[in-house]
Structures are given as structure tokens and as C-alpha cells.
DRENVOTOR-532839 format. One record per residue: residue number from 1; x, y, z of N, C-alpha, C in turn; residue in three letters. Coordinates in Angstrom, 2 decimals, padded with zeros to 5 digits, always signed. Atoms other than C-alpha are relative to their C-alpha. Layout:
N
{rec NUM; {X; Y; Z}; {X; Y; Z}; {X; Y; Z}; "ALA"},
...
END
This chain:
183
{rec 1; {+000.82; -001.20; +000.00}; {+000.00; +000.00; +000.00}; {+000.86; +001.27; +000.00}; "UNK"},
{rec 2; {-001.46; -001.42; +000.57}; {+003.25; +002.62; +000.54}; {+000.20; -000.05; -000.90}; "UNK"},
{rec 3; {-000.71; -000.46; +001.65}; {+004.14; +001.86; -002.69}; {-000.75; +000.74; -000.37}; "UNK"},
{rec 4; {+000.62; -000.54; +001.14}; {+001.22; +002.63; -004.70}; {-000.30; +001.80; +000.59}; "UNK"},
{rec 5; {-000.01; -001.63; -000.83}; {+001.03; +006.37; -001.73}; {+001.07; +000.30; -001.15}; "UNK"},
{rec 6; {-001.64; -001.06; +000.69}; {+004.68; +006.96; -002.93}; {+000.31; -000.09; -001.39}; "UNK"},
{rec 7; {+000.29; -000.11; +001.07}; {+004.09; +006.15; -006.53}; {-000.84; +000.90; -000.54}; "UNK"},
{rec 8; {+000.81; -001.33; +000.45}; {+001.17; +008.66; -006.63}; {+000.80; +001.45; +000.22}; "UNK"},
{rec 9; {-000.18; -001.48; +000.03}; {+002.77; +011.63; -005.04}; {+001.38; -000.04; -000.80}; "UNK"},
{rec 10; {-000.94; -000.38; +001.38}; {+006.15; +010.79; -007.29}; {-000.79; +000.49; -001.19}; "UNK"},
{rec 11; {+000.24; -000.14; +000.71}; {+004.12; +010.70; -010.02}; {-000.71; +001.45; -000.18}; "UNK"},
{rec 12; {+000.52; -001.21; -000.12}; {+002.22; +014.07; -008.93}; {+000.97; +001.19; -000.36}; "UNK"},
{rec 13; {-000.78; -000.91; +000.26}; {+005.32; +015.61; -008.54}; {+000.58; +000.08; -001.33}; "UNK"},
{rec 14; {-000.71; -000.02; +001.67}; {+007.02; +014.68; -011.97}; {-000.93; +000.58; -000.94}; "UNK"},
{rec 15; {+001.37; -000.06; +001.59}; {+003.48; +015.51; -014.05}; {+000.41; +001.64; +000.54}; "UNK"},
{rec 16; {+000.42; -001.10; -000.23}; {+004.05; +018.81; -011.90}; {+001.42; +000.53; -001.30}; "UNK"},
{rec 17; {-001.68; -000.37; +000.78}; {+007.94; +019.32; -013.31}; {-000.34; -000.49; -001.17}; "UNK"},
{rec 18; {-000.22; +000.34; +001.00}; {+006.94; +018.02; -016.41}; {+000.91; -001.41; -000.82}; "UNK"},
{rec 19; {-000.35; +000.96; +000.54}; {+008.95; +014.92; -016.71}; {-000.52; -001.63; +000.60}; "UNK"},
{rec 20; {+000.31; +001.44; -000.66}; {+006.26; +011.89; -015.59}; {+000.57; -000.89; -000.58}; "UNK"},
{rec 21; {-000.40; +001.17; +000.97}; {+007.05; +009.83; -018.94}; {+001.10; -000.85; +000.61}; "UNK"},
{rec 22; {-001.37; +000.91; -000.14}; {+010.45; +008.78; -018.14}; {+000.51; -000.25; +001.33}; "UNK"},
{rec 23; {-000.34; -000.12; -001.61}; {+010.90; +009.37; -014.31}; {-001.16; -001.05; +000.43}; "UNK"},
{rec 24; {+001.30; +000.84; -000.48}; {+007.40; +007.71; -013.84}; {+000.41; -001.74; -000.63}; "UNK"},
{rec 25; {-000.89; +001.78; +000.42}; {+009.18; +004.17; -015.48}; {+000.65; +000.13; +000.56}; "UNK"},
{rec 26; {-001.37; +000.71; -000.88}; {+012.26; +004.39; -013.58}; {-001.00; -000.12; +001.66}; "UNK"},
{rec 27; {+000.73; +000.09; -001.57}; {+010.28; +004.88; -010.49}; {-000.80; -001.38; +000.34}; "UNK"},
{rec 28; {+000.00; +001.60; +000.40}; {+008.26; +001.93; -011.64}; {+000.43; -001.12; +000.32}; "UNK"},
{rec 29; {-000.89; +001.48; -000.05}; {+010.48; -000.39; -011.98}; {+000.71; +000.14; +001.23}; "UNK"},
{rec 30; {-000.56; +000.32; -000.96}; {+012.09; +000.44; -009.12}; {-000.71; -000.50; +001.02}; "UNK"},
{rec 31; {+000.73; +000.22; -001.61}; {+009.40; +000.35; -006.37}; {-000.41; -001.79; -000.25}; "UNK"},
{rec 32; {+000.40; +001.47; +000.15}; {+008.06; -003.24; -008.21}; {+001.21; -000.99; +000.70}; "UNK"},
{rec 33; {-001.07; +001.17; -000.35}; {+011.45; -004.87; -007.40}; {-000.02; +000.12; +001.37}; "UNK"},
{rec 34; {+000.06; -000.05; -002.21}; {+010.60; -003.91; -003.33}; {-000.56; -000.83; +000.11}; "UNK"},
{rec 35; {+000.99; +001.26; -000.94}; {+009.90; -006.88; -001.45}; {-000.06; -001.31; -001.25}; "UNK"},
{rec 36; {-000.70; +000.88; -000.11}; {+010.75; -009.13; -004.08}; {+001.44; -001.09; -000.16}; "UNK"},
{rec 37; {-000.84; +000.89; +000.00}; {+013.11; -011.69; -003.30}; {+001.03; -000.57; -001.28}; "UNK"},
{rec 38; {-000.40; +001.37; +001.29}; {+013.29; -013.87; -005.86}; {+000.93; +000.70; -001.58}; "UNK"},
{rec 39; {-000.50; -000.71; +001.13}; {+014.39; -011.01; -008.69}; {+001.23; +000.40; +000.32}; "UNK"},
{rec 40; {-000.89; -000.50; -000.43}; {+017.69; -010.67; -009.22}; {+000.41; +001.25; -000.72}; "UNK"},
{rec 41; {-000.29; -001.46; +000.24}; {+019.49; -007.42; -009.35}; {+000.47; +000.31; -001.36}; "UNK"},
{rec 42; {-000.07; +000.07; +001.36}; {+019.62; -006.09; -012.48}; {+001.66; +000.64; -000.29}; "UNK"},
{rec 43; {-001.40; +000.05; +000.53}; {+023.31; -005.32; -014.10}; {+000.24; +001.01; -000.66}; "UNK"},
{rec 44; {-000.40; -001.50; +000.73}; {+024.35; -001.90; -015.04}; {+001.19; +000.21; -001.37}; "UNK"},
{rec 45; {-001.20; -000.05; +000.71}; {+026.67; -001.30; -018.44}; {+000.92; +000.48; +000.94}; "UNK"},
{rec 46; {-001.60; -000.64; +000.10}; {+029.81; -000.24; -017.73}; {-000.01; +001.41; -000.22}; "UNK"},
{rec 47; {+000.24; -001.64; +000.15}; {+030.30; +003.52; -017.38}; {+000.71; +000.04; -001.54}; "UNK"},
{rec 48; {-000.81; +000.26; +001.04}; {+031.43; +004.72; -020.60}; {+001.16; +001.03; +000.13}; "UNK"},
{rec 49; {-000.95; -000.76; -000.41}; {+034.58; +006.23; -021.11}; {+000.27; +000.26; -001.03}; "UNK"},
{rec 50; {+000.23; -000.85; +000.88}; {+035.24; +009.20; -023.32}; {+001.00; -000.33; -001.00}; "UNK"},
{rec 51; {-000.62; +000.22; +001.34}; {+036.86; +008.96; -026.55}; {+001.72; +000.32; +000.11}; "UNK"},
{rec 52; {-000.69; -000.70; +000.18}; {+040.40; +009.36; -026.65}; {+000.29; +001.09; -000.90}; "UNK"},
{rec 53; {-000.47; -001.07; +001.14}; {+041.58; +012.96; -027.95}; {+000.75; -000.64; -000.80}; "UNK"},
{rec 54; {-001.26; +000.32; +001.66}; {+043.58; +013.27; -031.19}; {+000.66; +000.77; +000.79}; "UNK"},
{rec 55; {-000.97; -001.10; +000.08}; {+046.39; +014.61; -030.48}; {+000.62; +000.71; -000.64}; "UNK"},
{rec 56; {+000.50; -000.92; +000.79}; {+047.07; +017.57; -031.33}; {+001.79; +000.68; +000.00}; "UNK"},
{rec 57; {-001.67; -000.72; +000.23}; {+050.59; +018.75; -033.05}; {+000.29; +001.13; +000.20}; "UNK"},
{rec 58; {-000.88; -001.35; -000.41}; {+052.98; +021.48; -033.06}; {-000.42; +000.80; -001.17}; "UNK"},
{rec 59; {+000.48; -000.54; +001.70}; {+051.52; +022.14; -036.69}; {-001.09; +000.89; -000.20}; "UNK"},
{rec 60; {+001.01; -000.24; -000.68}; {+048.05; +022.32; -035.23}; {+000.23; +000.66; +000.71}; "UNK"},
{rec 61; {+000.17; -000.92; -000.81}; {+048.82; +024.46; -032.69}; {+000.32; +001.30; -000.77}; "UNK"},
{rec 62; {-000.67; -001.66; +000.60}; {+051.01; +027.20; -035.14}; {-001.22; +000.11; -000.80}; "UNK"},
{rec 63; {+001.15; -000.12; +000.62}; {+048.14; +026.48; -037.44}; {-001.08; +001.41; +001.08}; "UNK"},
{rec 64; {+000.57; -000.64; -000.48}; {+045.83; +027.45; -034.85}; {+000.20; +001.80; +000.50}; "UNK"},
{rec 65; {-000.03; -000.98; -000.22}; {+047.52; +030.51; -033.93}; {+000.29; +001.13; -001.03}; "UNK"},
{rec 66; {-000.51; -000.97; +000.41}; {+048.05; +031.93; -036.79}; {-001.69; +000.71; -000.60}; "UNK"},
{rec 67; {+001.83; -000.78; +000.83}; {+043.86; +032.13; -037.89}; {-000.17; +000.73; +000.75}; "UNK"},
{rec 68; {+000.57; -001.10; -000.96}; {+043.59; +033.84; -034.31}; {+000.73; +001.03; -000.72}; "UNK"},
{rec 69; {-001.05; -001.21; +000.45}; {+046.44; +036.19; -035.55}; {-001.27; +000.63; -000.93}; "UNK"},
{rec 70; {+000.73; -000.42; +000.85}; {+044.27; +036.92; -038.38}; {-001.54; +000.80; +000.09}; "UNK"},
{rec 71; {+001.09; -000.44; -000.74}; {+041.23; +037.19; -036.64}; {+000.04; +001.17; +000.47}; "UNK"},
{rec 72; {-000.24; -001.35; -000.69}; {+042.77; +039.71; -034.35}; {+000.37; +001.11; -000.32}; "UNK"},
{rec 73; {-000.23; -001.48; +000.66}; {+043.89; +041.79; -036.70}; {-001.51; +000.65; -000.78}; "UNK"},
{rec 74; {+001.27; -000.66; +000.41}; {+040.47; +042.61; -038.09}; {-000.37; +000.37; +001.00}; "UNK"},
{rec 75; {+000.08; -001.02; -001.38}; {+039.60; +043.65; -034.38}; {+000.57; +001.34; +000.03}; "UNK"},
{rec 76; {-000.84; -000.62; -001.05}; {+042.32; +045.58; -033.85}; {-000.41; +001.32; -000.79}; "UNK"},
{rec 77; {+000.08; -001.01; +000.64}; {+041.45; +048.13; -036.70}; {-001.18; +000.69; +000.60}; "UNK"},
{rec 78; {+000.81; -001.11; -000.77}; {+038.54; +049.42; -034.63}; {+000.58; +000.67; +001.10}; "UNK"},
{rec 79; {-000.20; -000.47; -001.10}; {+041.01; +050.10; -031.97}; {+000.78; +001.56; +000.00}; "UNK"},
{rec 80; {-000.60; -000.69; -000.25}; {+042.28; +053.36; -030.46}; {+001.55; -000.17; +000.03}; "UNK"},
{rec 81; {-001.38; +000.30; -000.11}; {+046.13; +053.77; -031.14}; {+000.41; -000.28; +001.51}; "UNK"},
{rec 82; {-000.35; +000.36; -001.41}; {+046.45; +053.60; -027.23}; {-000.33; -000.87; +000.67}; "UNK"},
{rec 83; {+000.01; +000.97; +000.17}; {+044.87; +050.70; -027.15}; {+000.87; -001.68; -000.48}; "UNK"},
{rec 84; {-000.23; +001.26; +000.66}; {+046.57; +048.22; -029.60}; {+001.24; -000.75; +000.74}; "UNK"},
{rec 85; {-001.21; +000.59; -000.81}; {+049.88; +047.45; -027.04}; {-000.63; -000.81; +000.50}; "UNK"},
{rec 86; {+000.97; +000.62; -000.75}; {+047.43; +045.66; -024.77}; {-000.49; -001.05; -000.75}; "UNK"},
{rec 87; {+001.14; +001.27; +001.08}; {+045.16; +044.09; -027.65}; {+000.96; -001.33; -000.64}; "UNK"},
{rec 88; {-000.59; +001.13; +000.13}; {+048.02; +042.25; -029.24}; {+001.16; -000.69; +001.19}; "UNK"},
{rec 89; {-001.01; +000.59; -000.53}; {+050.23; +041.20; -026.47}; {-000.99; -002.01; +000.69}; "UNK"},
{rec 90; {+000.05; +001.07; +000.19}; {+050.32; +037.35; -026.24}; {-000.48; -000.63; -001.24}; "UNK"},
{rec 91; {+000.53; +000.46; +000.95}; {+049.67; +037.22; -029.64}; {+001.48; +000.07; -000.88}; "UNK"},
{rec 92; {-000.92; -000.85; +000.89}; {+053.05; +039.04; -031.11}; {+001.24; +000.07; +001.28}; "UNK"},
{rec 93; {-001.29; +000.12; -000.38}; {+056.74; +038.76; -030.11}; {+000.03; +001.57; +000.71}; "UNK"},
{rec 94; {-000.24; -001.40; -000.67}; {+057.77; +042.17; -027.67}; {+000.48; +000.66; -001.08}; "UNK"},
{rec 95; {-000.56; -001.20; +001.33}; {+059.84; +043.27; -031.12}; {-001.03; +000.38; -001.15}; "UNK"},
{rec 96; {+000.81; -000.36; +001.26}; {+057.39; +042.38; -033.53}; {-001.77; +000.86; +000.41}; "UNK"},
{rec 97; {+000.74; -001.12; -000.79}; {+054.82; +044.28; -031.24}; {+000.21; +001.61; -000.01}; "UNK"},
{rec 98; {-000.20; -001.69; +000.49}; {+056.51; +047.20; -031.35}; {+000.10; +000.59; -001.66}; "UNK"},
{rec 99; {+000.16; -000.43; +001.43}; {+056.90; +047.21; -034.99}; {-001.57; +000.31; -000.88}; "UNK"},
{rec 100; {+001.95; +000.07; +000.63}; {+052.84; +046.31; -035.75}; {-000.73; +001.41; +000.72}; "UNK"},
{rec 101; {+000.80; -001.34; -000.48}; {+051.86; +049.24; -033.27}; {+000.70; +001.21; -000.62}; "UNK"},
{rec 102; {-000.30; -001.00; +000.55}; {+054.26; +051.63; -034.78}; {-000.30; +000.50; -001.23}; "UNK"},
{rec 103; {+000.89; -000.16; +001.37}; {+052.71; +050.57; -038.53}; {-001.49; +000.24; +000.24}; "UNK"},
{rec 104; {+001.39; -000.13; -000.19}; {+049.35; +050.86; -037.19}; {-000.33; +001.74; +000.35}; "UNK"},
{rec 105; {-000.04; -001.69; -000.71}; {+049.67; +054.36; -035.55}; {+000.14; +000.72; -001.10}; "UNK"},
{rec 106; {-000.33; -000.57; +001.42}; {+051.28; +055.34; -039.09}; {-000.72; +000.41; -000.44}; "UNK"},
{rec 107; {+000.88; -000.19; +001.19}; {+048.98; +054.26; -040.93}; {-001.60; +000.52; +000.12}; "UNK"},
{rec 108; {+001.49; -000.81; -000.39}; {+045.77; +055.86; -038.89}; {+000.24; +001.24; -000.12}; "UNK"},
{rec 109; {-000.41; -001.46; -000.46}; {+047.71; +059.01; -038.59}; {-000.15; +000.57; -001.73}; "UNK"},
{rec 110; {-000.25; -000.29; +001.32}; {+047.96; +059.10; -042.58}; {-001.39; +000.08; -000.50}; "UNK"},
{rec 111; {+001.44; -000.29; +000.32}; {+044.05; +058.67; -042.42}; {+000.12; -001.30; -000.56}; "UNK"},
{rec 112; {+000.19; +001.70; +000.59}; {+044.25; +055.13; -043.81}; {-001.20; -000.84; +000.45}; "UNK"},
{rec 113; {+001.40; +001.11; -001.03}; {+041.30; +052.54; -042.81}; {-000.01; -001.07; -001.56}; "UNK"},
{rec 114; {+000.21; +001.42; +000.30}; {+041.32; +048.84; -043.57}; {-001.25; -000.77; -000.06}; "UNK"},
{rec 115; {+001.63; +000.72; -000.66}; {+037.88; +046.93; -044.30}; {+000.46; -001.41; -000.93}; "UNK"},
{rec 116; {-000.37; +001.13; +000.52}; {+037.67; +043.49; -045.15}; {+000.19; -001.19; +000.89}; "UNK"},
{rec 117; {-000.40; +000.87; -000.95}; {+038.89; +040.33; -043.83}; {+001.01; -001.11; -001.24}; "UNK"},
{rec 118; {-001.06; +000.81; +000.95}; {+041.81; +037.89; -045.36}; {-000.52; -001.32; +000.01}; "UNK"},
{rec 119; {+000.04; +001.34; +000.01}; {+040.91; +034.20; -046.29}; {+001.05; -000.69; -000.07}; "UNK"},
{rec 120; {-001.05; +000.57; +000.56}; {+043.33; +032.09; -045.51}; {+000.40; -001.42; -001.01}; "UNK"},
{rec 121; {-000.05; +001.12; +000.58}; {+044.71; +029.11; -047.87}; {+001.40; -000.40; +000.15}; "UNK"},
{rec 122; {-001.19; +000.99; -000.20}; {+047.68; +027.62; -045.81}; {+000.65; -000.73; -000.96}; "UNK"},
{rec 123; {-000.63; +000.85; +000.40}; {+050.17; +026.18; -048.09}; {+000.77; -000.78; +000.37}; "UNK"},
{rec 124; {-001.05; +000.67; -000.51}; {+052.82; +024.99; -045.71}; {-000.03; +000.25; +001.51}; "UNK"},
{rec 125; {-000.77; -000.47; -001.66}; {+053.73; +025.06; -042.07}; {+001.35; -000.79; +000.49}; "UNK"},
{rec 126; {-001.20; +000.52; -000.19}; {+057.23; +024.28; -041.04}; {+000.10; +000.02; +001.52}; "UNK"},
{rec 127; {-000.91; -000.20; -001.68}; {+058.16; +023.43; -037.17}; {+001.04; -000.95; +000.42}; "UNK"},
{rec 128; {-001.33; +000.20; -000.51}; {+061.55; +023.37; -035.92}; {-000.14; +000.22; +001.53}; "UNK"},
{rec 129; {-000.13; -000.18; -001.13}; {+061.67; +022.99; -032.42}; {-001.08; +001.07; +000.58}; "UNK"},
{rec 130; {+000.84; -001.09; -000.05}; {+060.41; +026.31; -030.99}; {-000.05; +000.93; -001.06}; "UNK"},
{rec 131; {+000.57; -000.76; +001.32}; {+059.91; +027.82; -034.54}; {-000.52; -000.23; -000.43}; "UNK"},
{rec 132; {+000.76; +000.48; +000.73}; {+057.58; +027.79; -036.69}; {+000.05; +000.93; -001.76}; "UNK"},
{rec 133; {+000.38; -000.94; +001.12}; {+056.87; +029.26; -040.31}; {-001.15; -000.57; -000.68}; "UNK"},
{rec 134; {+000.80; +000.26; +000.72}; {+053.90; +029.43; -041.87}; {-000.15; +000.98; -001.99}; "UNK"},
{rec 135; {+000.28; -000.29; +001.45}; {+053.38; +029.69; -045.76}; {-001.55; +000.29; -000.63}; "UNK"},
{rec 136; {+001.28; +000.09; +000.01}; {+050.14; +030.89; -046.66}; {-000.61; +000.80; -001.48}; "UNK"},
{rec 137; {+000.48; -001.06; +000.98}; {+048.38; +032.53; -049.83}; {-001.20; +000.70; -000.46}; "UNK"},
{rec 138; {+001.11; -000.58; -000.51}; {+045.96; +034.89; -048.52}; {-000.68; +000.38; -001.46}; "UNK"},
{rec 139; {+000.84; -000.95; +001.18}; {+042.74; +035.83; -050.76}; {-000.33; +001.12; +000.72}; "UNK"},
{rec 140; {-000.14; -001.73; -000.53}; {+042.80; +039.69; -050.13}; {-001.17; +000.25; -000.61}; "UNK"},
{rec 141; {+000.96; -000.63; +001.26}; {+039.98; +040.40; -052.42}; {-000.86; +000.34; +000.10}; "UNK"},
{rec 142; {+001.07; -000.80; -001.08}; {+037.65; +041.44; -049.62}; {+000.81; +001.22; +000.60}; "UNK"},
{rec 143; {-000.80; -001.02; -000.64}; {+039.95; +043.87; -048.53}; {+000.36; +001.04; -000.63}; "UNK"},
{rec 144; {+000.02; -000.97; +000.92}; {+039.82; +047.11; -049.40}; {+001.26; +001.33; +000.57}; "UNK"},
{rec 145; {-000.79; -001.26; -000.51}; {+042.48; +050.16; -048.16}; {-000.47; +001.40; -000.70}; "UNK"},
{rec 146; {+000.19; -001.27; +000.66}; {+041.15; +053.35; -048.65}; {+000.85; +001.04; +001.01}; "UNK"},
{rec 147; {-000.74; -001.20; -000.43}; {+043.24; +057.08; -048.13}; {-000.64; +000.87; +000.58}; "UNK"},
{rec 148; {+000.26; -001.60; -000.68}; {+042.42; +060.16; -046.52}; {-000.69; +000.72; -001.05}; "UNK"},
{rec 149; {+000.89; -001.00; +001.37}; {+041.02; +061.39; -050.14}; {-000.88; -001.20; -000.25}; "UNK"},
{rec 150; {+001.47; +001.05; +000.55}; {+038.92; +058.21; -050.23}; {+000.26; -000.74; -001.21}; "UNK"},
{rec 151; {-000.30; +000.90; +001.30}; {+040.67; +056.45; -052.99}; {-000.01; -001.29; +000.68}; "UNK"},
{rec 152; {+000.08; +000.97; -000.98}; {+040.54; +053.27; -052.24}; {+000.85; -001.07; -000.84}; "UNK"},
{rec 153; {-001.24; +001.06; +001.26}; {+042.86; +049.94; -053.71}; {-000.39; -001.26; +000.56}; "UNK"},
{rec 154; {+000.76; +001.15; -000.10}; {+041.71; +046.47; -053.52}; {+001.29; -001.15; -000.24}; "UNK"},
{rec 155; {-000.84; +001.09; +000.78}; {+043.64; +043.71; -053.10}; {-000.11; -001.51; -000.44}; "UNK"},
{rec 156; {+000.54; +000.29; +000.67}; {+043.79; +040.86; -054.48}; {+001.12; -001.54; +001.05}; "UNK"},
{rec 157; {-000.64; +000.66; -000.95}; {+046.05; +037.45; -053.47}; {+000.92; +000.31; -000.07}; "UNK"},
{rec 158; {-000.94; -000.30; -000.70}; {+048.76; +037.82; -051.43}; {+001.29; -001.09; +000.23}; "UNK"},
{rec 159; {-000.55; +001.04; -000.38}; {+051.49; +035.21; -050.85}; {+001.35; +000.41; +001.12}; "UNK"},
{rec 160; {-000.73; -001.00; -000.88}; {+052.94; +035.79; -047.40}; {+000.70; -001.01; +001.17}; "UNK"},
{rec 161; {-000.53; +001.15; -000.86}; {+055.06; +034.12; -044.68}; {+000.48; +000.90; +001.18}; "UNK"},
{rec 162; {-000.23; -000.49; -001.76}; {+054.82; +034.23; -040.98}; {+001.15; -000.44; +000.77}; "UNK"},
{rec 163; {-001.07; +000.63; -001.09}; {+057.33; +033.27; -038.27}; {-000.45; +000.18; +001.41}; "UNK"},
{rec 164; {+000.64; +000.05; -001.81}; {+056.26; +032.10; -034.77}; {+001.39; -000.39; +000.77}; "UNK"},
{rec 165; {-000.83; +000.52; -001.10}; {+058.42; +031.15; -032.10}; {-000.90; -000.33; +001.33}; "UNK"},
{rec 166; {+000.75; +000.52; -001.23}; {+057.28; +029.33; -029.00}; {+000.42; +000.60; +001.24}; "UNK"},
{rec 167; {+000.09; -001.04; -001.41}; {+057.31; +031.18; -025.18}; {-001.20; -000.55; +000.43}; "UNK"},
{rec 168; {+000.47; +000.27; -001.61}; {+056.45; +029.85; -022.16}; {-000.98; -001.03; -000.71}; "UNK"},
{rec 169; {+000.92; +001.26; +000.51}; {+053.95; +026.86; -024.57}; {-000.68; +001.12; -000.48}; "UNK"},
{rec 170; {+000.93; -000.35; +000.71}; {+052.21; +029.72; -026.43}; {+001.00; +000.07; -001.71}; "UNK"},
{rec 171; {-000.96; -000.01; +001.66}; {+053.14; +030.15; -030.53}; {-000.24; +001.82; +000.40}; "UNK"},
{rec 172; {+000.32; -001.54; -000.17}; {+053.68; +034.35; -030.94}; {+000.14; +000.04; -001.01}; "UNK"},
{rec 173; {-000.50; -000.01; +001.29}; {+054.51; +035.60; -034.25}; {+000.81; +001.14; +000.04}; "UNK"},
{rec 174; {-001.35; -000.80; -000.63}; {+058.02; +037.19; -034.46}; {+000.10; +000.75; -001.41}; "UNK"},
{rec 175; {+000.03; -001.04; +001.03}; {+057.42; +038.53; -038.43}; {-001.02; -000.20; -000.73}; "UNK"},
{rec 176; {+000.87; +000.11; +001.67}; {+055.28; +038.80; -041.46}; {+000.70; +000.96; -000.89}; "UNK"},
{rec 177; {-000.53; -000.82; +001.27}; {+056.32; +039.33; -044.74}; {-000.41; -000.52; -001.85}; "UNK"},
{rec 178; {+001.15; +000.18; +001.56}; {+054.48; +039.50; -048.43}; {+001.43; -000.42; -000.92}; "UNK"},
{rec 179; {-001.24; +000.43; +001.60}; {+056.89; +037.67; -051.10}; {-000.42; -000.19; -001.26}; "UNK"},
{rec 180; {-000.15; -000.21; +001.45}; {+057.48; +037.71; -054.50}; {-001.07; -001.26; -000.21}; "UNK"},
{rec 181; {+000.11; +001.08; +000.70}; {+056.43; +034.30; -055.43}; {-001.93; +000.11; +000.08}; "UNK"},
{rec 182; {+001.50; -000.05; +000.36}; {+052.82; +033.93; -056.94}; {-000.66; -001.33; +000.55}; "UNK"},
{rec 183; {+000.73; +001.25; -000.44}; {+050.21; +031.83; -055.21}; {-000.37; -000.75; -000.87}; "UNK"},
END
């Protein structure tokens, strides 16, 4: 007779919360197996256990840091020149930091503005120890640079190569530079 009490007000409460269907069977089955004997205990799988990761290279990681790079530089062009020290650090070597904020400051001061965003099409990544280089041959062709008189120049692809170096387990990037050779 407790059962079928404590089966009603479970079941009251679950219809209240909304989940009788499935709570109202486990409950079920559980209270039926009270008192008897004779049933034996039923046998649980095995917990499961999660997939091993892939692991994940040194390739994959410069990889990874170089789309943030990319990423962050389309940010950074909304930023205040007194800003951008802050915005890229842990992204950019202390030298090549000072060089990207000193071209950035330049090139706002000249009235310049960047719209757009770069696609990248990785051709290579090289890692040496704590170096890295990436080979890449950006489509520019969303990207527009316009002047201070509003001219504006469009570019088009790019074929350009980064250099990371590793610190403290993060990748930074220590240059960029646009080369000759055609994507």
C-alpha cells in the first residue's frame, strides 16, 4: 500500500515538473522490485569512457595561432592607437609588437582605414623545435584600403610568410612578410 502512496505523489510531482514519462518508469520499476526476493538485481553497463583525444601537433597548434592572428587583426582596426599594445600582447613577439603598433599608428595618422577580412589558404607550415613558419596565400579580395582622399585599392592574393616562435607553450609571431612568389 506505501508503494502505490509513494508512486502517486512521485508521479504528482514529476506531471508537476513536467517529466512523468520517463521518471514515472524508472520509479516503476524500481518500487516493483521492493519486497521481491526472488528477482535478481539487475546489471548496469559499464560507465562509458570518453573517446580518446587526437592529439594535437605542433603544426596544429602554429596552425591554430596563426587564424587567431588573423582574426585579431580585423579587431584591432577598430582600436584606439592607445589601445593596440594591450590588444596584441600574447599574440606578437615584444619586437614584432613594437613594430605592428608603430605601422598601425602610421597608418591611422595618414588617415588610412582597412575593411575586409583575409581568407586564408595555408600552403605549408614548417616546425623546428620552438619555430615555426607558416606559408600561406591569402585571398585579399575582400579587402579594401582606402586614403584620406577616399581612394581606395583592392587587393587581391597575397602570398605571405609568418614566423612564430614558442614562449612559455604559447606560438607568438616574431614577423610577417608578403613575397614575391605567386600563389
Amino acid at each position: 500500500m506505501s508503494q502505490i502512496i509513494l508512486f502517486a505523489l512521485f508521479g504528482a510531482l514529476m506531471k508537476f515538473w513536467g517529466l512523468l514519462g520517463l521518471a514515472g518508469t524508472m520509479f516503476t520499476a524500481a518500487v516493483a522490485g521492493c519486497g521481491a526476493p526472488e528477482q535478481q538485481p539487475v546489471k548496469l553497463p559499464p560507465a562509458a569512457t570518453p573517446a580518446a583525444s587526437p592529439t594535437v601537433t605542433p603544426e596544429d597548434q602554429v596552425k591554430a595561432a596563426y587564424l587567431a592572428l588573423l582574426r585579431r587583426a580585423v579587431d584591432a582596426r577598430a582600436l584606439p592607437d592607445d589601445q593596440l599594445q594591450s590588444f596584441w600582447h600574447g599574440y606578437l613577439t615584444a619586437d614584432y609588437l613594437k613594430q605592428e603598433v608603430r605601422s598601425t599608428v602610421l597608418r591611422n595618422a595618414r588617415g588610412e582605414k582597412i575593411s575586409g577580412s583575409y581568407i586564408p589558404r595555408i600552403k605549408k607550415i614548417t616546425v623546428t623545435g620552438a619555430s615555426a613558419i607558416v606559408r600561406d596565400c591569402q585571398d585579399a579580395r575582400q579587402v579594401t584600403i582606402t586614403n584620406a582622399q577616399g581612394k581606395t585599392l583592392k587587393l587581391g592574393d597575397r602570398d605571405v610568410q609568418v614566423t612564430f616562435v614558442r614562449s612559455n607553450g604559447v606560438w607568438l609571431a616574431s614577423s610577417f612578410k608578403r613575397l614575391d612568389a605567386k600563389c
